[in-house]
Each structure stands twice: as C-alpha cells, then as structure tokens.
C-alpha positions as CSV (number, residue, x, y, z in Angstrom):
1,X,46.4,11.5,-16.2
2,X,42.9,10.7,-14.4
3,X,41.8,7.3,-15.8
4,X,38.6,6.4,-13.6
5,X,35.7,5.4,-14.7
6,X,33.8,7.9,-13.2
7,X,33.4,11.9,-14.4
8,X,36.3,13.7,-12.8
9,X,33.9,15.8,-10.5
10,X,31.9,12.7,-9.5
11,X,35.6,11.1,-8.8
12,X,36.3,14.3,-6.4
13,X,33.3,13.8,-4.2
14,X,33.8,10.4,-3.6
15,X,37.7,10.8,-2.9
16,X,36.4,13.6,-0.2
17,X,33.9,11.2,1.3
18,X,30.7,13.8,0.5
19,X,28.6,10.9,-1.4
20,X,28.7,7.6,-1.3
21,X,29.8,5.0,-3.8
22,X,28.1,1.5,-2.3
23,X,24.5,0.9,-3.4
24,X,25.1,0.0,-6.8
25,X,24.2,-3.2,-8.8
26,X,26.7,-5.0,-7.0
27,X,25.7,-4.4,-3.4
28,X,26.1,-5.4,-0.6
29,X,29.7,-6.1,-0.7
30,X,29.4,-6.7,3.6
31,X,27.3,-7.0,5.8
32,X,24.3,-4.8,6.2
33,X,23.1,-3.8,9.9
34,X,19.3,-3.5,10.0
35,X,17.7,-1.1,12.8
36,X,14.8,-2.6,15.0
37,X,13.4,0.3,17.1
38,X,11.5,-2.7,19.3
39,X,13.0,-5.0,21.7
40,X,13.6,-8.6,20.9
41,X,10.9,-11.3,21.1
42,X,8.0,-9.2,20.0
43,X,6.1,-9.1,16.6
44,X,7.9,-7.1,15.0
45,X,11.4,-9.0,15.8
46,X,9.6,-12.0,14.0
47,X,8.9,-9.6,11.1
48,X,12.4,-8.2,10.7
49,X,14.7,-11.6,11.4
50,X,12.4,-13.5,8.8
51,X,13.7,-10.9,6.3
52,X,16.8,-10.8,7.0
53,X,17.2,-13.9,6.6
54,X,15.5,-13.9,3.0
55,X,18.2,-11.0,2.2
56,X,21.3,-12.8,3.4
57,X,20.5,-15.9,1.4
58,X,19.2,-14.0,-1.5
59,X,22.2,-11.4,-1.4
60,X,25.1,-13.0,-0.2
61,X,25.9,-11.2,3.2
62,X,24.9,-10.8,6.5
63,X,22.1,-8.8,7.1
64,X,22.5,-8.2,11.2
65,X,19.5,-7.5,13.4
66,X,20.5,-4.5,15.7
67,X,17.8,-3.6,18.2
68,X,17.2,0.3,19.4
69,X,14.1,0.4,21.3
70,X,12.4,2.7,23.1
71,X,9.8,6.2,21.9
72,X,7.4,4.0,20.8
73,X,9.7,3.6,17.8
74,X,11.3,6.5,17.6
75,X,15.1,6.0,18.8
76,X,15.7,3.7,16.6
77,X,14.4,5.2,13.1
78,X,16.4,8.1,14.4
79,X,19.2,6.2,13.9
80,X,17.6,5.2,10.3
81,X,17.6,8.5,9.8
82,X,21.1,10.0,10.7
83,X,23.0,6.8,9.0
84,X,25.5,7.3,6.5
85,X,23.4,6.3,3.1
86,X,25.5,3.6,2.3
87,X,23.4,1.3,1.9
88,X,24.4,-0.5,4.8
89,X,22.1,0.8,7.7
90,X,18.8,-0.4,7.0
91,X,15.6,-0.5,9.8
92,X,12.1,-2.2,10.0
93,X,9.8,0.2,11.1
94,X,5.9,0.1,12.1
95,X,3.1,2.2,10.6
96,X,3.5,4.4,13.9
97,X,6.7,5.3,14.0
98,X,6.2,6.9,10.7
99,X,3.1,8.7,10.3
100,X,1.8,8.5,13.8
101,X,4.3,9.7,16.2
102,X,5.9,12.7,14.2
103,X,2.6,14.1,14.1
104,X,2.2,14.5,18.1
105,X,5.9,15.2,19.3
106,X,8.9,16.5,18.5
107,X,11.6,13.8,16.7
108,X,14.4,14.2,15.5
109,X,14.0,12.9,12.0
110,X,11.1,13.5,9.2
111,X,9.6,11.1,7.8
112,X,8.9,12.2,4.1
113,X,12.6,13.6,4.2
114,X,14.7,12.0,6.1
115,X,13.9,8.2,4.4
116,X,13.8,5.8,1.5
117,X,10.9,3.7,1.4
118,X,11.9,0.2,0.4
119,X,8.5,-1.8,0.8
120,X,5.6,-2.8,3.4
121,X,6.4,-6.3,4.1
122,X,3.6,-7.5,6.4
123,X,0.2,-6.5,7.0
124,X,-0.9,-6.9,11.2
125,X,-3.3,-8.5,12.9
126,X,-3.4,-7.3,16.7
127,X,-5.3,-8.8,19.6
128,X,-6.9,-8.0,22.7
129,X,-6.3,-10.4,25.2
130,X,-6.6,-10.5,29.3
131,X,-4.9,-12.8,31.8
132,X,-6.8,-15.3,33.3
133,X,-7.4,-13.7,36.2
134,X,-9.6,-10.9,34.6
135,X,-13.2,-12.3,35.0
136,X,-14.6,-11.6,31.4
137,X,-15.4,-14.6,28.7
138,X,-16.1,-12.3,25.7
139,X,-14.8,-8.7,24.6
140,X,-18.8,-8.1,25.6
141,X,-17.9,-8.7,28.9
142,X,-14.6,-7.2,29.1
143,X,-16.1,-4.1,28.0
144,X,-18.9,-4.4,30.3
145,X,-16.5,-5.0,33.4
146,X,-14.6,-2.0,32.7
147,X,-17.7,0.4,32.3
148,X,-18.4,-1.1,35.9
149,X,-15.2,-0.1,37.1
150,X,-13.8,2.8,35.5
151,X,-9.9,2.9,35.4
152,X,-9.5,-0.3,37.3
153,X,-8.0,-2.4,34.2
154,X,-5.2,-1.8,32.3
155,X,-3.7,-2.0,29.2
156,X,-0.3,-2.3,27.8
157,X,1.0,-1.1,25.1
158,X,4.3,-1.2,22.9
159,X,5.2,2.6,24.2
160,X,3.2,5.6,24.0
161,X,2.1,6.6,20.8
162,X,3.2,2.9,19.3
163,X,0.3,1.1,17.2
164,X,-0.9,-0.9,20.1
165,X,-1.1,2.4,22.1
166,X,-3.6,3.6,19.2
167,X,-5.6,0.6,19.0
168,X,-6.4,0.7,23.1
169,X,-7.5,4.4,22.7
170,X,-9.5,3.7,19.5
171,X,-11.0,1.1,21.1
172,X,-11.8,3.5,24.7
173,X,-13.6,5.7,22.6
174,X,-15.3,3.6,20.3
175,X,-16.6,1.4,23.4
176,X,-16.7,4.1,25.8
177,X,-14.8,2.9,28.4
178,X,-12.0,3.9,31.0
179,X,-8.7,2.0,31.0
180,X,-5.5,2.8,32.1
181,X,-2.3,2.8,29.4
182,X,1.2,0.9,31.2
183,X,3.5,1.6,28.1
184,X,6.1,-0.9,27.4
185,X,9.1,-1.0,25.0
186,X,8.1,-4.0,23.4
187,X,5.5,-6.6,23.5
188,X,7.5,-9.1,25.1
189,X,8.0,-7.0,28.0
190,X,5.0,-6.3,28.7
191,X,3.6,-10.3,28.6
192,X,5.7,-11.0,31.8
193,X,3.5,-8.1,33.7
194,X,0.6,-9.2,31.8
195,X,0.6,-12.8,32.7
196,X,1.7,-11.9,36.6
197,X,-1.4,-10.4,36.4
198,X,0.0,-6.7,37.3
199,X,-1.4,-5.7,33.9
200,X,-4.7,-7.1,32.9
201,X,-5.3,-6.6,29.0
202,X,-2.5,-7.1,26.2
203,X,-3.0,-5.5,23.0
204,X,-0.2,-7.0,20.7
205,X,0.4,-10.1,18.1
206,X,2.0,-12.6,20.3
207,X,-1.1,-13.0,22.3
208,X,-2.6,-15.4,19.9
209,X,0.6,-17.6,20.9
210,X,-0.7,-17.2,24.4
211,X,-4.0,-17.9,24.3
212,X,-3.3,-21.1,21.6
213,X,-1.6,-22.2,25.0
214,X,-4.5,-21.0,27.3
215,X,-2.8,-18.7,29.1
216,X,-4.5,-15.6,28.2
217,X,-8.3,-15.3,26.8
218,X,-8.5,-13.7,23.6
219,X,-11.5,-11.5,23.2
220,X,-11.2,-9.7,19.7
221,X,-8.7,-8.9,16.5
222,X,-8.6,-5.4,14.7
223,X,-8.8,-6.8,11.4
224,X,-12.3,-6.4,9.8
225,X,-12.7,-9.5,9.3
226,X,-12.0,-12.2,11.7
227,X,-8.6,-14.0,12.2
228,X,-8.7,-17.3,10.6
229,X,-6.7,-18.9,13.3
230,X,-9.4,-17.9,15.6
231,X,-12.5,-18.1,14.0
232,X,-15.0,-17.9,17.0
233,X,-13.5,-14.8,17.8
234,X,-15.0,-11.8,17.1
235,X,-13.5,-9.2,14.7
236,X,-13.6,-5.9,17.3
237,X,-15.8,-4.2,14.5
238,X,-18.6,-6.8,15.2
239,X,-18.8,-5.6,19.3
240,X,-17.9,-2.1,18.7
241,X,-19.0,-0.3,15.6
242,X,-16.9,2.3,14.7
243,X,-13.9,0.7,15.3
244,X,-11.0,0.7,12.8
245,X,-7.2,0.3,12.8
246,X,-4.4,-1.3,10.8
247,X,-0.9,-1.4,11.5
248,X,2.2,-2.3,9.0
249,X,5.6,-3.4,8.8
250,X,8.1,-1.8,6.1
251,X,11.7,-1.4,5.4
252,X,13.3,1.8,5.3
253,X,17.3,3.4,4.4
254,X,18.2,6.9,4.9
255,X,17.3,9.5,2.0
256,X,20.1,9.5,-0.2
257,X,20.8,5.6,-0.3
258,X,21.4,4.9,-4.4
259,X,18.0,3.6,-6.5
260,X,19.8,0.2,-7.4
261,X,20.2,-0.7,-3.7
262,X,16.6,-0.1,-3.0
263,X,15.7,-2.0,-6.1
264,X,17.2,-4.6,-5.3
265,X,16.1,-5.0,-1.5
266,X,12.9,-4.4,-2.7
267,X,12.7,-7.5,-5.2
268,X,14.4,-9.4,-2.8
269,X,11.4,-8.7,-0.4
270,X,8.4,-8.6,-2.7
271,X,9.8,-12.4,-3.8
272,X,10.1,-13.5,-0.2
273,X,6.6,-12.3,1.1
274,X,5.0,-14.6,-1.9
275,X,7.1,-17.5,-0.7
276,X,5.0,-20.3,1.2
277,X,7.3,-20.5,4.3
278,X,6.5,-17.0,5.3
279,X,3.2,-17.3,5.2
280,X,3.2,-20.4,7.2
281,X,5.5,-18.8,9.6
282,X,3.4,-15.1,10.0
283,X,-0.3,-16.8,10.3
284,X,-0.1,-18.5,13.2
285,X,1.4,-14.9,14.8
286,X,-1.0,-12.3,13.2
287,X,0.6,-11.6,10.3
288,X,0.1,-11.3,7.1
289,X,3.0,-11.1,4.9
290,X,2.5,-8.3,2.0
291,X,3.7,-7.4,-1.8
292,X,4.6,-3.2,-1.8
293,X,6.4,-1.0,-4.1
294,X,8.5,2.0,-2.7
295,X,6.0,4.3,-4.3
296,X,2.9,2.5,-2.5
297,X,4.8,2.2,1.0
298,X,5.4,6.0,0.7
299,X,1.9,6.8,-0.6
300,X,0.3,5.1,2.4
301,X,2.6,6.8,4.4
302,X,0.9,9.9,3.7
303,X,-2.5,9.0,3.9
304,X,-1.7,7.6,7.1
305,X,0.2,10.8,8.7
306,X,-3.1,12.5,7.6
307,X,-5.5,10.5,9.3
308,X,-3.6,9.8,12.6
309,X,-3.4,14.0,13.2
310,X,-7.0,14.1,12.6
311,X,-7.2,11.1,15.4
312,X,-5.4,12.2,17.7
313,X,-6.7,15.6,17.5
314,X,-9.9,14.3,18.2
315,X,-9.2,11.2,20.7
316,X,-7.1,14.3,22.6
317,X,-3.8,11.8,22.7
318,X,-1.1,13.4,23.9
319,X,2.4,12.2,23.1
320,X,4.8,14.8,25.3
C-alpha cells in the first residue's frame, strides 16, 4: 500500500526525477554552490563572499563561491539559468547582466523567465579614477584633456555591456568626449593594466582602495550625491549635468526553485544587510548594503530592462 506523505501523483514525479523535492522549510540539507559571473578580487566578489558567509552561519551549510566570468556577466547567469532548481545553485548577479545585456544580444537565458529573484543586496557606488601618470587633477581636467585629444585615453571596463561599460559611455555622451573602451572580465584585471599605465582611466569600486593608497587619482562617483569616504570629490552630476547611472547587486535561483527556499534566503539576506559589520565592511569599497523583497528586486528589474533599451538605442551601443 503507498504510505507517503505526499499525494500519490506528487510521489510519481518526484520518484521520476521531473520536480524537485529540496527547497522546503528545512533547506539546505548540503552545501549550496553560488554562481559569480565576475572574476575574483573585484567588487562584486566582496559582495557575494560577504553573503555567503552570512548564509552559512545563518543556515548551517556551506554556501561555496564558484566563479564563471566572462560576457559581461552573462556566462555565468547562464549557468543560473540552466541549473537544476534545487535550490542548490544560486548566483550573484549585477543590474547589467539582467536588464542591460539581454536587451542588446543574444543570451541564452531570459531574464523574467528563466529566474527567481531572491533580493538586491547592495546598492553601488562606482568611481572614475586615472593612473598617475594621466596629467589631470579634477574630472574638469580629465574631461578637458580628452576633448584635446580625442581617442587617446582609455577606459576599462568589467566587459562589454557590464555596468562600468555603461557608466564610461553615459559619461562620453554626457561630457562629450572620445575615449576608447579595453573590456576586462573583472575589475581586478583590469587594475594591473590600469596601474602599468597601458590603460589610463578605471571605472569600477575598488578604485577608492587605490586612490585611499595614492595610487590612482579619483576624479568623480556616479552616485548623486557625493561619496562620504571622499567628500572633496565631486559627485559626476556636479561636472556633467545630465549624467545618471546606478548599478545593483542581487541574488538570483533558477525559475522553479520552491517559495520556502527563497523565503528563507531572502530573510537570511535582508537581516544580514541591516547588520553593522556589513556596512563597515561595504563603505569603505563603494557599497552600500540594501534591504529588497523578491517582488521589488523583480520590479526594478523591469523598469531597468526598459530604460537601458531606450539608452542604448540612443547612445548607439552595440553589444555583438
């Protein structure tokens, strides 16, 4: 006689492997592997190892940073994306590879289909930062060298289409200037050209380490207000009117992961953004650490998508 707790057609489907059974009240029962599309030492690797640490002490198990980088973000939420909704595949992913890049080429995952918001987590504050070799004191003068010389400095960026790729063209046509895009896969990357001086501007979060140190000149932040770390440094806003960008960090499972799972990430995550130690640890880096629902992270999501087509449709950025 069948005796399981669960409805005998419900009991079927699992036996067959067609649905899965983790994600319940009691998960995880092992550890959970968490997708970074970025490579390691970057912003976003600061982001997604302080929470998984506040997960594995809050939940019990391992949560295990696995890094995918590469598309501006795309490989690795394509893994996201084709995971078996367990609940044990879980990634960190940036505003972009969400609602910017689907909207200028062709991936292999959507992003109002294929995902299950769990939460924003942190809010970020990017800078714009030279070398020392670059001969500019101010973003004033930055901008006013490279309307001298059009195309002779360069930018990187976390890979085309990425968030830092947005904020260099943003700022290019807000300023009305020339510079020349040298996509990276990650932030930490491109600091080693940056600070051989083969690249001259840096357009990231762990600048502000940098120029704390005095080895790169910081010339502006996106936010629109300035950076309290930095508080003689100009908000870009205040130089170049016009300009506006925000970027975010949020966690994401495949479509199809169960409610209780997500739940229960999620109030893991909204407690640890309000505790103390991660706002200590995200200031001093450019971040901000940030109290989401799934509802609000997928909301944004939209309203993002929707502005970022309209951008690039008429900053002409090409992603193919």
């Amino acid at each position: 006689m069948f005796k399981s707790g669960l409805p005998l057609a419900a009991f079927l489907l699992v036996a067959c492997g067609l649905v899965p059974i983790a994600g319940a009240q009691d998960w995880p029962q092992r550890a959970v592997k968490v997708i970074l599309p970025f490579g390691p030492g970057g912003t976003s690797d600061n982001v997604v190892r302080t929470f998984a640490e506040k997960l594995s002490q809050a939940l019990g198990q391992q949560f295990v940073v696995e890094y995918r980088s590469g598309a501006g973000g795309a490989i690795g939420i394509e893994t996201v994306a084709k995971a078996t909704p367990d609940g044990y595949t879980m990634g960190l992913s940036n505003l972009a590879a969400l609602a910017v890049i689907p909207n200028g080429r062709k991936v292999a995952y959507d992003p109002f289909k294929d995902f299950a918001p769990v939460g924003r987590v942190a809010d970020q504050i990017i800078g714009i930062a030279t070398n020392l070799q670059v001969p500019a004191n101010s973003l004033q003068e930055l901008i006013a060298l490279a309307k001298a010389k059009p195309g002779s400095l360069s930018y990187s960026s976390a890979g085309i289409g990425s968030a830092t790729h947005f904020v260099g063209e943003i700022l290019k046509q807000s300023a009305g200037i020339d510079l020349l895009h040298v996509p990276y896969r990650g932030g930490a990357e491109a600091l080693v050209d940056v600070l051989a001086g083969h690249v001259q501007i840096q357009i990231e979060g762990i600048v502000f380490a940098q120029a704390r140190a005095g080895k790169m000149r910081l010339h502006g932040v996106t936010t629109a207000k300035r950076y309290s770390e930095f508080p003689d440094v100009p908000a870009i806003v205040e130089v170049v009117p016009g300009f506006s960008f925000d970027n975010w960090f949020g966690f994401i499972f495949p479509t199809g992961v169960a409610p209780a799972a997500i739940e229960r990430a999620n109030a893991v995550l909204r407690a640890a953004a309000q505790s103390p130690d991660v706002a200590q640890r995200f200031l001093p880096v450019g971040l901000e650490p940030r109290v989401d629902t799934p509802a609000d992270m997928l909301a944004d999501m939209r309203r993002q998508s929707e502005r970022y087509a309209k951008l690039m449709r008429d900053l002409d950025i090409k992603l193919e």
